[in-house]
Every structure is written in C-alpha cells, then in structure tokens.
C-alpha positions in Angstrom: 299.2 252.7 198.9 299.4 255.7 201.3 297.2 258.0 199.0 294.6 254.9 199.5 295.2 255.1 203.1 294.6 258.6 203.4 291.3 258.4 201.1 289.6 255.8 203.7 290.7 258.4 206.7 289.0 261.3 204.8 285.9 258.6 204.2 285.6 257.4 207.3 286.1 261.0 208.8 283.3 262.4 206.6 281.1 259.5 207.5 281.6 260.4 211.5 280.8 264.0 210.4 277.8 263.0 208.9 276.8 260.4 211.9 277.0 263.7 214.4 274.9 265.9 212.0 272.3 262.9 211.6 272.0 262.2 215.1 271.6 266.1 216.4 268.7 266.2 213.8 267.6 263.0 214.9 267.2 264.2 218.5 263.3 265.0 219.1 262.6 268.6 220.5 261.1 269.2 223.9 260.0 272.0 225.5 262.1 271.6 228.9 265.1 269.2 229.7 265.7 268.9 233.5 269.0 267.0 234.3 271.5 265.9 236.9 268.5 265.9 239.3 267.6 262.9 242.1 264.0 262.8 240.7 261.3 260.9 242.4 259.2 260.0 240.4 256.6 258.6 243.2 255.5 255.4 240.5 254.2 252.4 242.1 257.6 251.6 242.7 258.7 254.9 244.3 261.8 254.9 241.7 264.2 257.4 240.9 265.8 258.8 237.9 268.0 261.7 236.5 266.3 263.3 234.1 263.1 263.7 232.2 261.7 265.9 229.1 258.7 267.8 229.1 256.5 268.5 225.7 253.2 270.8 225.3 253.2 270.6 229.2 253.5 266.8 230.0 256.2 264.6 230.9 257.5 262.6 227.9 260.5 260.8 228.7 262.2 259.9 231.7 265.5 258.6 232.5 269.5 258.7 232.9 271.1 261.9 232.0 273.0 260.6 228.7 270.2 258.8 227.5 267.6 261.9 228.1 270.2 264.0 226.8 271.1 262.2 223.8 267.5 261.5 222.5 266.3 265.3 223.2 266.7 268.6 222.8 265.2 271.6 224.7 265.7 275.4 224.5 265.0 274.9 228.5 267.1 273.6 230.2 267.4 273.1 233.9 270.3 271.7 235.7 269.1 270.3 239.5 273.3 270.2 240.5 271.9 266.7 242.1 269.3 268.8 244.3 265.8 266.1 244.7 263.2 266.8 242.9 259.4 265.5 243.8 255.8 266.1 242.2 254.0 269.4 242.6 252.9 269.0 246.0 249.0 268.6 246.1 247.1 269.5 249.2 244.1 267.2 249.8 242.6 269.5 252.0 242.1 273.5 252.2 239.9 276.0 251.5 241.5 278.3 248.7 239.3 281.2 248.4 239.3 281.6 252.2 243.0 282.1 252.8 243.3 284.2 249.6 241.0 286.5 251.4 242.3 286.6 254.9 245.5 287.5 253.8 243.2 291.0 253.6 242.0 290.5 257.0 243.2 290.8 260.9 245.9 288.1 261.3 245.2 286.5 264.8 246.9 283.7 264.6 249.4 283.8 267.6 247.9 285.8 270.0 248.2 285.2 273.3 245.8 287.2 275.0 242.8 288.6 274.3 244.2 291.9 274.8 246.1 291.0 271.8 243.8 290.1 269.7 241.5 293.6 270.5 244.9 295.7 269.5 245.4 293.8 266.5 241.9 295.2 265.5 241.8 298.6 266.4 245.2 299.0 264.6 243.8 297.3 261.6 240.7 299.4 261.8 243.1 302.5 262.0 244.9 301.6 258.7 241.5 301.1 257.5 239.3 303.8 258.0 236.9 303.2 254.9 236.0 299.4 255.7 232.5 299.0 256.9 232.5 295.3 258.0 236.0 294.5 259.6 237.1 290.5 259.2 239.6 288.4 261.2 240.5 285.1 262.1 243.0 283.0 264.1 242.3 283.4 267.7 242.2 280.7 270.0 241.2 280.7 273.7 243.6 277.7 274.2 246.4 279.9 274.2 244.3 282.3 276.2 245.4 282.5 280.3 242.4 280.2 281.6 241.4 278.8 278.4 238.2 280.8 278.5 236.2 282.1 275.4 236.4 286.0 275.2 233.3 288.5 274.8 232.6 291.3 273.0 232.9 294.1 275.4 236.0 295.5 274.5 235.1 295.4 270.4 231.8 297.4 271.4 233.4 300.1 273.0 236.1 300.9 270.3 233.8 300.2 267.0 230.2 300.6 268.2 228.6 302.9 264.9 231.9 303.0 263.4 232.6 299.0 262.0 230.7 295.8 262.3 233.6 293.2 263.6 233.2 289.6 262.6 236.3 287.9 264.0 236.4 284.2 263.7 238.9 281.8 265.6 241.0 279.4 264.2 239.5 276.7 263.1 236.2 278.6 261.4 233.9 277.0 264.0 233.3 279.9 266.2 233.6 283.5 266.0 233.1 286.7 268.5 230.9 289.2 266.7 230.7 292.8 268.0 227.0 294.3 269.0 226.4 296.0 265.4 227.1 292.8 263.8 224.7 290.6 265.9 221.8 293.5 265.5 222.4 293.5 261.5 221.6 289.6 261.4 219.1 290.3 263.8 220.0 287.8 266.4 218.8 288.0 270.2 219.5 287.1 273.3 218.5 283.0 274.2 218.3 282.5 270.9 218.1 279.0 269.6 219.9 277.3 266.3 220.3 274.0 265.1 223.8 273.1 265.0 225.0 276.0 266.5 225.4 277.8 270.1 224.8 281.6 270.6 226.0 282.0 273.7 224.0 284.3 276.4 224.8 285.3 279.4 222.9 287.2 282.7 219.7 288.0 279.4 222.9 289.6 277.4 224.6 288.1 274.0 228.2 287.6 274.4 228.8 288.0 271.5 230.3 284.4 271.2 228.6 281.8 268.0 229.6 278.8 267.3 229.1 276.6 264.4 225.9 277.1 262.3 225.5 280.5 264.7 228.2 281.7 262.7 226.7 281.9 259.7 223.8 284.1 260.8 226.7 287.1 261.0 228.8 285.7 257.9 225.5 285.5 255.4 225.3 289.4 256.1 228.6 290.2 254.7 228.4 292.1 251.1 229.5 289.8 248.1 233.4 290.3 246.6 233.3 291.9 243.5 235.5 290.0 240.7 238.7 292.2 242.0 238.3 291.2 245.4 238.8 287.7 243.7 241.1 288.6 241.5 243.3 290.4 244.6 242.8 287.6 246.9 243.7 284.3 244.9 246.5 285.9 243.2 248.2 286.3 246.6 247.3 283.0 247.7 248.6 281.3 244.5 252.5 283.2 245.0 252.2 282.1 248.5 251.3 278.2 247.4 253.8 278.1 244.7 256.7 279.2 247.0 255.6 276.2 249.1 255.7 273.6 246.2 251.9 273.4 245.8 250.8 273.0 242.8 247.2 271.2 243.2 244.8 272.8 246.0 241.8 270.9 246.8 239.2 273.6 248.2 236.5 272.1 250.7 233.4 273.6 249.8 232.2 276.7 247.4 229.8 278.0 246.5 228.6 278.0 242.7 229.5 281.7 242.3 233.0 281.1 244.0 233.2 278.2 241.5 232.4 280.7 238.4 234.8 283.4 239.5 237.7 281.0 239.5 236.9 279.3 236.2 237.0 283.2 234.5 240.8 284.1 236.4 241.9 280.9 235.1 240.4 281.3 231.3 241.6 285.0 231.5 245.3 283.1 232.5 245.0 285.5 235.7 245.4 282.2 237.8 247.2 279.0 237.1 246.8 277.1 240.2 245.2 273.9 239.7 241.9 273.3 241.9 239.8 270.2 242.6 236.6 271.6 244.2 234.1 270.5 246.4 230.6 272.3 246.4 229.2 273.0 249.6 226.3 271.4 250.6 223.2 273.4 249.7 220.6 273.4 247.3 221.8 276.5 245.0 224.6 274.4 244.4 223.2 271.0 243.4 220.2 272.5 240.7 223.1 274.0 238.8 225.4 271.1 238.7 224.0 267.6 239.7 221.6 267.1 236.7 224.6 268.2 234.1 227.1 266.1 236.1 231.2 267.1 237.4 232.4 270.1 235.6 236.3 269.8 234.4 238.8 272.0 233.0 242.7 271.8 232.3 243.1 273.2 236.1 239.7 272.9 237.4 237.6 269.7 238.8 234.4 270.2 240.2 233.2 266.7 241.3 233.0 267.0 245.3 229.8 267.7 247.7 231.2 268.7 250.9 229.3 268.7 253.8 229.7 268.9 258.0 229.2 266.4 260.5 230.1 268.1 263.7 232.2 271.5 264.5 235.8 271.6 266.2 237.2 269.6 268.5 238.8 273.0 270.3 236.1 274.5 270.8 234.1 271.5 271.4 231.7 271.5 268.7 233.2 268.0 267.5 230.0 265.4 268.6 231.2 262.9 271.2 229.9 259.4 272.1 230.4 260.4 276.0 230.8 264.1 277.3 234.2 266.1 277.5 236.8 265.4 279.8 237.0 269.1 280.8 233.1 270.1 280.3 230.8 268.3 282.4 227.7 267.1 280.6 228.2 268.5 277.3 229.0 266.4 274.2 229.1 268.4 271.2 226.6 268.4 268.4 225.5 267.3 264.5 224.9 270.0 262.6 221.9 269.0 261.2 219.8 265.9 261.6 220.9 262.6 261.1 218.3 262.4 258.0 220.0 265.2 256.1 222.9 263.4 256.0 221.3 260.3 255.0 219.0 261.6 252.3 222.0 263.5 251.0 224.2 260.3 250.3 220.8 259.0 248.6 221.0 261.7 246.4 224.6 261.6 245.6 225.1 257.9 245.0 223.7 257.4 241.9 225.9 260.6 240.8 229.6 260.9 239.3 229.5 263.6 242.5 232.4 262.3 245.3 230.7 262.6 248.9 233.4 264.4 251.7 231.9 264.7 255.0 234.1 266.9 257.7 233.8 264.7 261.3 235.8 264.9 263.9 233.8 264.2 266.7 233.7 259.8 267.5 230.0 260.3 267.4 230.2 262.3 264.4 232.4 259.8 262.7 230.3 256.4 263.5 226.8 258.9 262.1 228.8 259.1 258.8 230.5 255.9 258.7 227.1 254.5 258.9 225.2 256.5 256.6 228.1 255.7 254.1 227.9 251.6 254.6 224.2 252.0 254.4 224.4 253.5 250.4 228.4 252.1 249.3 227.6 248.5 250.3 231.0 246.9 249.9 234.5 247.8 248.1 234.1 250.6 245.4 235.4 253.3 243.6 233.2 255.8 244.6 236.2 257.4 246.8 233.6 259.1 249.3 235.6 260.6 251.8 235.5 261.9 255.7 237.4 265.1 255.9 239.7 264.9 258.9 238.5 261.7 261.2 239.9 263.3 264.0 238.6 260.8 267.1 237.3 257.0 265.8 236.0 254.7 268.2 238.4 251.5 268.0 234.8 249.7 266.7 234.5 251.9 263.7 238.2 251.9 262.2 236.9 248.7 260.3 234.0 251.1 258.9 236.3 252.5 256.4 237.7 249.7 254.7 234.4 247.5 254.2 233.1 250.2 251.8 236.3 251.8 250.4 235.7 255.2 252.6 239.0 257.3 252.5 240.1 259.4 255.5 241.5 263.0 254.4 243.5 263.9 256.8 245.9 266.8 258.1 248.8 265.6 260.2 249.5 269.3 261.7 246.1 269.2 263.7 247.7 266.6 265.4 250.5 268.6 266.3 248.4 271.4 267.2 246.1 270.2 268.9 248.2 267.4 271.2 248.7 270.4 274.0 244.9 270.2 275.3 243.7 267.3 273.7 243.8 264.8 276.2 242.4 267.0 278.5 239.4 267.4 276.1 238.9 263.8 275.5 240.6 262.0 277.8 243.5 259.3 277.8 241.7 255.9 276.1 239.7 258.0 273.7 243.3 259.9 272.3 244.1 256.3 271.6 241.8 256.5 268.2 242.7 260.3 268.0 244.7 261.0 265.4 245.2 257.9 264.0 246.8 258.3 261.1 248.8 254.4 260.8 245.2 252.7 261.7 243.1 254.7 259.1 246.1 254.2 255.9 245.4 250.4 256.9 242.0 250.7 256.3 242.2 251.5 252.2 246.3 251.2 251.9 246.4 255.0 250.5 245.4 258.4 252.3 245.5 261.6 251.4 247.2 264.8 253.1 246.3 268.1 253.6 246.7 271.2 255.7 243.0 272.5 256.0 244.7 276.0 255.5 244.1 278.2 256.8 243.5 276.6 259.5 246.6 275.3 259.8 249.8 277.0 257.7 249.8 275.9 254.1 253.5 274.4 254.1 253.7 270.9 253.2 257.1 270.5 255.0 254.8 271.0 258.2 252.6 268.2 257.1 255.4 266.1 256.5 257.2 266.6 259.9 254.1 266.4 261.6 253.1 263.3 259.5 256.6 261.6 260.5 257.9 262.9 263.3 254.6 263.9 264.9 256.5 266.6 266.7 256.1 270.9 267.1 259.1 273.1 265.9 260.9 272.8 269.3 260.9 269.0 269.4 258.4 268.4 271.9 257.0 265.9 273.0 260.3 263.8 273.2 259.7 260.6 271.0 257.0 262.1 269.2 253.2 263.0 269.7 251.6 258.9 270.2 254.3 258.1 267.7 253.2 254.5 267.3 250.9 255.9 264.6 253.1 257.8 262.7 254.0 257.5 258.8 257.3 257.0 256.9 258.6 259.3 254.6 257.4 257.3 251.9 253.8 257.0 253.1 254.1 260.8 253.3 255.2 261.8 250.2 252.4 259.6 248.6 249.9 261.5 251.1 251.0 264.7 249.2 251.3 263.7 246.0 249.9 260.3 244.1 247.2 259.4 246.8 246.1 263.2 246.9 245.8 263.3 243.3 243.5 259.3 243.6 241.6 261.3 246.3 240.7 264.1 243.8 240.0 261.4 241.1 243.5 263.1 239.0 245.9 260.1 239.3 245.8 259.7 235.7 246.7 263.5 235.3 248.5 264.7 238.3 250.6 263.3 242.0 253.5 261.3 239.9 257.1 262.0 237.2 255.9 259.3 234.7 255.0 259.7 231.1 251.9 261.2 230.0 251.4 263.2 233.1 251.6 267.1 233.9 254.8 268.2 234.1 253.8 269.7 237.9 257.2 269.2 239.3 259.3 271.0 242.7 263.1 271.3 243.6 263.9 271.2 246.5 267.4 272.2 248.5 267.4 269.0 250.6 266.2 265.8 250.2 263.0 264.9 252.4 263.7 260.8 252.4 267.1 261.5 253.9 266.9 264.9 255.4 268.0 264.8 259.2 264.9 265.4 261.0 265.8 268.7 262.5 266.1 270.0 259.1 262.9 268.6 257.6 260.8 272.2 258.7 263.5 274.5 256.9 263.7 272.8 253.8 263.5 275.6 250.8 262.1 275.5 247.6 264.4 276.4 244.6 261.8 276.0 241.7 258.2 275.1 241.0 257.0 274.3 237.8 253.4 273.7 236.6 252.8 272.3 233.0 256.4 272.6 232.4 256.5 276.5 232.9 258.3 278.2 236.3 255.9 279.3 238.4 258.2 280.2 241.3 
C-alpha cells in the first residue's frame, strides 16, 4: 500500500514537472515585455493596464502583469517600478527641418535688449570666421524697452563686407537683415510686396521685413548640402526623443526637404517619425498631386500647408478692426483671397489634407469661408487651420458645420498673454485663444508646439494647455482659465487626436493592439502630478517601434 502511495507522488510529481516545461514552451515570444508599469493606454476609454508585449515593432498584448507575464516571453524586459507610462508624444504642429538647423544658428531667444541680441552675433560671427551668410532667430521687440522694432545700424557697422546677417525673430514672420543682405536680393528703399512690409524710413531701408518681405533675403541663402541635413536633424531628433516625442508633424517643405529626409531615414540615419505638409507652391504640387500622398514606415506626406496672415506680435495677423496699440493698421492676407480659394479647388478632389496657418479674426473668417464653400457639411477630409489664434464669436460655429479641425499650440497662449490685450483689446481676447470653444466644435483637437517657435517640450504644452499659466505661476487663476483643458483632453491633444489629425490613428497616438509600440516613461504621473510639478517632469525612456531611443 505505501509503495502504491509513493508511485502516485512520483506520477503526479512528474506530471507537474511536465505541466511547467509545457507551459514555458507554450509561452509565445515577444520582442519586449514592459511590466509593473501604470500604462495609459489613451483607448476610447482612457484605460489603464500593467503591462503589454511588443512583437516586430507593434503592440501585441496588453494587460495585468501575471497574465502578460505568463502568456509571454521577451529577451527585453523592462520594469516601469509603477512609474506611468503614456504614448510617444506626437506634436501636431512644428517645423522639423527648421529647428534642426537653428540649433547651428545665433540663439536669440531671451534677449532682452537689442544690445543683446547685436553681441550674441558678433560673438557667433567670431567663433565663425569662415561663414559667409550668418543666420539667427528668436528676438522679440516685446521684450525690448519700448516695444520698438530694431534696425540694422549696428549689424552694418560690425559685418558690412565681412557677412551677410539674416536674423529672424521669433515667430518666423519678420526678420532684420543687414545692408549686404538687402543689396544681394536686390531690394530698395519704398519698396512694395504683396503680403509683406519692407520697412523704410527718412528714403533709407531699415533693414526690418516682415512676412512675404522676408523671403526676398531667405530665397538668397545657398542650399544645405545632404550633411548639413544629416547634422541638423540628427540633433533635433536626440533633442525630441529626450522630450518623449516620437511623431513630429512638420508644417510645410519643400519637395527637396521632403527627399532628403526620406534618404536619412532609408539609410536608418534618422528614426523620427514625420507627417509632412508641403508648402504651398507650384514645384511642390507637379511632383506630388497627380501621383497622390507619399507614405513610408516613418514618413506621410499628405498635407498642403499654406498662410493666411503673419504673427499676431508683430502684427502681421489680419484683423476685422485695427490694433489696439497701432492706430489704423489691421494686418494683412498674404496673398489674395482667390489664391486661397482656387487652391482648396484644387485640393478637394485630392487625398491631399488642406492646413491653413490664421491667426488674425479676419484671417480666420477668409479661411473658414473658403473651407465651407468646397467641404459643404460633416466630412472626413480633416482640413485644418493651423493655430486659430483670434475667432470672431460668429465664426466658432464655422468649424464644426464642415468638420474643420483647429491645430493648436497652447504655449502661444502663454506667451503671448503679456501684450496681447494690449494688441487686441479686451472683448476681442475673449475668442483669443480659445482652446475649450474650438474642442467643442469637432470633439477632438490636436496639440503642438510650432517649435521653434515656441520650445519643443510637451510638458509646456500640457501646463500651458491646463493650467494656462508661465513657469512663475502668473497670472493667479490662470491665463482666461474658463477655456482651459483637462488633463485628459490634453493628453488626447498630444497623442490619439494628433495622430487622427495626421490621418495615423490606425498606426500611432494610443497602447492598443496592432499599433506602433511608440511608447514614453515618465518619473511622475501627468493625470495626478501636483501642478507645480507638471513643467519638471523627466523622461526615463522613449521607445519607438519597440527599440530605446532615449
């Protein structure tokens, strides 16, 4: 009897053996395990889990910890300790290929004075003897004593035969170009552009251009050569992927911009994803419109971007009534109303997705209009206004009767809430910056920077998004706080509604099964995160296809 016993131990014992080696072999191998997290997954139901596994790139289960544990195996594995964990962050709105390369230029983006800005210059210029045509950008006469646009005295003096200056401010809508530059694009005193200012004073230029005046210097600068490219985008990826940014959405190239990042990416000498926009000109729409959007594992070409109006700060932005603070003047289109109209003709018949940069009220209602004249009721064409800075209370309606989707970029708010009201006025800041009104319209809206414009974290744009404050918590209660978003709404704005606005949602923007594995960890948790802690949260890891990237 005890020898039988024994026998159905040693059975029994051999068959739980056997159980153990069955079900490690029965486990199904993944590329990366990442456990123990708090995982958004930003689904339709904003749920969370512990743990998901990641094959050939893409998420492929999702779950508890035991049960994604159990049923997979992974020779990468990453423990989050219970840190959050979100979606690659995708910014909605930026422009790519510019920061890359001004992180080779003059930084001017908190000066002061003037004075500040010229020193900056000559210092670069000393450090850079060889450079022909110095670039910078970043100044703004709003943080200037008397908020008065500077001149190009002091540039002549210090560079006149030696380097041809081209030094943009902050928001690319006006720049300051030194005498050499202005006689190589052969520009003269009162002379006239549509769209643009260049600015004269007692028969002399000033050396001040604004909007399309701009481009007249710009056009004369010599083409980057595939390094410059190379040099460029691979510092603007490290600094994006330190930031959780795994999507950039780039507002209008050119096709040869376009070409250059399809090679880095082929040649795996650049793995950010990109969702581009071609600007608005003809060389660009006879080599894609007749073949149609032009897609890749990390690139989509399918936008036309175009511009409505220039810059609210330095009051190129086109106004129903004249400035507060400039008697007489409201701004101005950049081109004729027709262009814009014959230009959604063209496109609406296309797969091509129409973004038009307004900011201006009067630029807004031009678009708005132009739109409802060719969408004609709820689509899926997802044409967008980049930025719809100031909306007329009449117009808000605009957006929702034909499916238009406002882009926007909560830190202009922030930045520009100092002088704003003193620009527009009290009752027209009402429909400034209305980011609660415009979600309304559509029930998703993307988020963006507009970098580098503005800085590329996407912590700022969630602060400013939510607590529609600056870094020292003014103003107290929050910048017109009544249109703020929740964290929620936020988090969307950076991830699943960017990824709808750049037609990716299937692909990109959410944790859920069949998607990238684009995925960030974060060292505190932005849904419960006091808010003074929100603008130094860190990233600990960022992962695109699966693979660390930072």
């Amino acid at each position: 009897m005890y020898l039988i016993f024994r026998s159905r131990k040693l059975v029994l014992a051999i068959l739980g053996f056997s159980f153990v080696l069955c079900s490690c072999h029965s486990k199904q191998a993944a590329d990366l395990i990442l456990h123990h997290g708090r995982v958004y997954t930003v689904d339709s139901a904003f749920g969370t889990v512990e743990a998901f596994a990641v094959k050939d790139g893409k998420i492929v289960a999702t779950g508890k910890n035991e049960d994604i544990l159990n049923a997979w195996t992974a020779d990468s594995m990453v423990d989050a300790k219970g840190k959050s964990v979100y979606p690659g962050f995708i910014d909605a709105h930026a422009h790519f290929v510019g920061y890359g390369r001004s992180l080779f230029e003059v930084n001017l983006y908190d000066c002061n004075n003037w004075d500040e800005v010229v020193g900056r210059v000559k210092k670069f210029a000393d450090e850079h003897k060889d450079l022909y045509w110095i670039r910078g950008r970043g100044w703004d006469q709003n943080k200037f004593p008397g908020k008065q646009y500077p001149n190009n005295n002091e540039l002549n003096k210090l560079f006149h035969g030696k380097h041809v200056v081209l030094l943009e401010r902050v928001d690319g809508h006006a720049a300051i170009a030194s005498e050499d530059a202005l006689n190589l694009a052969d520009i003269h005193p009162s002379q006239k552009i549509e769209g643009g200012e260049i600015e004269t004073k007692n028969g002399k230029l000033t050396g001040l251009l604004i909007d399309n005046a701009v481009d007249l210097v710009s056009r004369k600068v010599p083409n980057p050569t595939k390094a410059d490219y190379e040099k460029w985008l691979g510092a603007a990826q490290k600094n994006c992927f330190a930031q959780g940014l795994t999507t950039i959405t780039d507002c209008g190239l050119m096709y040869y911009d376009i070409a250059m990042i399809d090679t880095l990416q082929r040649e795996d000498k650049l793995q950010m994803r990109m969702y581009v926009m071609l600007s608005d000109d003809t060389a660009n729409f006879s080599r894609y419109l007749a073949k149609g959007p032009y897609k890749t594992d990390k690139l989509f070409v399918k936008g036309v971007k175009a511009y409505a109006d220039g810059a609210l700060g330095s009051r190129g932005a086109c106004l129903l009534a004249p400035y507060d603070d400039q008697m007489g003047w409201q701004g101005f289109l950049l081109n004729k109303p027709a262009h814009y109209d014959s230009l959604a003709k063209m496109l609406v018949n296309t797969d091509f997705q129409l973004c038009t940069h307004a900011i201006g009220d009067s630029g807004n209602r031009m678009i708005l209009q132009v739109y409802n004249k060719y969408l004609q009721g709820r689509n899926d064409k997802r044409w967008r206004i980049e930025h719809a800075q100031v909306v007329n209370e009449k117009d808000f309606d605009l957006f929702g009767k034909t499916s238009v989707i406002p882009s926007v970029q909560p830190t202009h708010a922030t930045s520009d809430m100092y002088w704003a009201k003193d620009r527009i006025g009290e009752e027209r800041l009402k429909g400034g910056y209305a980011y609660k009104q415009l979600l309304q319209q559509n029930g998703w809206m993307p988020l963006g920077t507009d970098f580098p414009v503005e800085d590329i974290s996407p912590f700022k744009t969630f602060y400013a998004a939510v607590v529609r404050k600056d870094a020292k918590d003014f103003p107290a209660g929050g910048f017109q706080i009544e249109n703020n978003l929740t964290r929620e709404q936020a988090i969307r704005g950076m991830t699943t509604w960017a990824a709808k606005a750049d037609f990716l949602e299937k692909e990109l923007g959410s944790i859920e099964l069949g998607k990238k594995a684009d995925f960030v960890i974060l060292d505190k948790d932005l849904m419960v995160a006091q808010e003074g802690e929100l603008l130094g949260v860190k990233v600990e890891g960022t992962y695109s296809g699966g693979k660390k990237v930072y």
